[in-house]
C-alpha positions as CSV (number, residue, x, y, z in Angstrom):
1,X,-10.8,1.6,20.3
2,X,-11.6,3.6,17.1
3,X,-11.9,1.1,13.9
4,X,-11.5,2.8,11.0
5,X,-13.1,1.1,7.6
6,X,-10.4,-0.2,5.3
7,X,-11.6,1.4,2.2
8,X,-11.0,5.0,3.5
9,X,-8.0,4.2,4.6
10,X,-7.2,3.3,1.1
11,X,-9.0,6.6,-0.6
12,X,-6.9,8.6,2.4
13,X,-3.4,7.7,1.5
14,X,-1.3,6.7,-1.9
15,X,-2.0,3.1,-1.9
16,X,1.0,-0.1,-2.8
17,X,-0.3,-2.9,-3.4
18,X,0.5,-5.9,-5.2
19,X,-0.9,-8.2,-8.7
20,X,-0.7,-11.6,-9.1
21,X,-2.3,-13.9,-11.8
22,X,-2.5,-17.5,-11.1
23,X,-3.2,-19.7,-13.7
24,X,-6.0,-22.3,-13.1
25,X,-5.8,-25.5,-14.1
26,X,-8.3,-27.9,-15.7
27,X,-12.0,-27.0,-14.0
28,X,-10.3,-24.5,-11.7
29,X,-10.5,-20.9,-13.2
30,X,-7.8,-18.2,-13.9
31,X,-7.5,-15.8,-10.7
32,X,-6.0,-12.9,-9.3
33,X,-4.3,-12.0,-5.6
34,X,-3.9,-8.2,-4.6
35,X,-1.4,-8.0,-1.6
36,X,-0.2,-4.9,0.3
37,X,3.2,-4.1,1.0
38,X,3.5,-6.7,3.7
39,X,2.0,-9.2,1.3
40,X,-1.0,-9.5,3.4
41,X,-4.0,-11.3,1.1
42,X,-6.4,-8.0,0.4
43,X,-9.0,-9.6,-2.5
44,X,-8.5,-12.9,-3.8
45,X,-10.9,-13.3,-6.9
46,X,-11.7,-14.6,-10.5
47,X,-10.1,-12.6,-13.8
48,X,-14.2,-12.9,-14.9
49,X,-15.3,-11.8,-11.5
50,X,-13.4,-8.7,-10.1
51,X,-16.1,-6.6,-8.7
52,X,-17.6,-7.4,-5.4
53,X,-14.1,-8.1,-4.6
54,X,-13.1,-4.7,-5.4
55,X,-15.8,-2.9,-4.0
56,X,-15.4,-5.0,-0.8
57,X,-11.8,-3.6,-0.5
58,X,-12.5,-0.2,-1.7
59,X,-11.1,-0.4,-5.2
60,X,-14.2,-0.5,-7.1
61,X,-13.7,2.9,-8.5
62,X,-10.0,1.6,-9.7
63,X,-11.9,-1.8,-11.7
64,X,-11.5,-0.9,-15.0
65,X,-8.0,0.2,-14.5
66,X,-6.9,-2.9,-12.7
67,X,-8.3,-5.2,-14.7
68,X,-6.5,-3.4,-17.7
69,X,-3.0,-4.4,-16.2
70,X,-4.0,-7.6,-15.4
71,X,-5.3,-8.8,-18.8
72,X,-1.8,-7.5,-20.0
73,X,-0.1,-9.2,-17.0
74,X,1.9,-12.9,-17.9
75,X,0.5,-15.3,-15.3
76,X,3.1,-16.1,-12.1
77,X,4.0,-12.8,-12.6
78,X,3.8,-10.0,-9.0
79,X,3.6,-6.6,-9.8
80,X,4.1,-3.5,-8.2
81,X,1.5,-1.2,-8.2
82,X,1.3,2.1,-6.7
83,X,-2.6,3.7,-6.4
């Protein structure tokens, strides 16, 4: 069976995906959840700490622009986001 990597699946094709901030609490740290359209965990990973998690699920070139709509994004929130 041919495997195909994930991350040129996502460079082949318009991508939806979706954002959600979670708030930490006390020593636990702010983070972020990107899901697909079946809401299937992609990259789970701190608001301070985006990019290995980006890179790992071929969004690295996207950073800057994800982590501008997530600093604007209320916590609790899910977005819709369409790459």
């Amino acid at each position: 069976m041919l495997q195909i990597p994930f991350s040129f699946v996502l460079s082949a094709f318009s991508f939806k995906m979706y954002i959600i901030k979670v708030k930490g609490v006390a020593k636990i740290p702010d983070y972020v959840q990107l899901r697909d359209d079946q809401f299937t965990l992609l990259a789970y990973f701190r608001v301070d700490r985006p990019d290995k998690s980006l890179d790992k699920v071929g969004l690295g070139n996207k950073t800057e622009q994800i982590m501008n709509i997530i600093k604007d994004l209320p916590f609790g929130q899910i977005l819709k986001l369409e790459l």
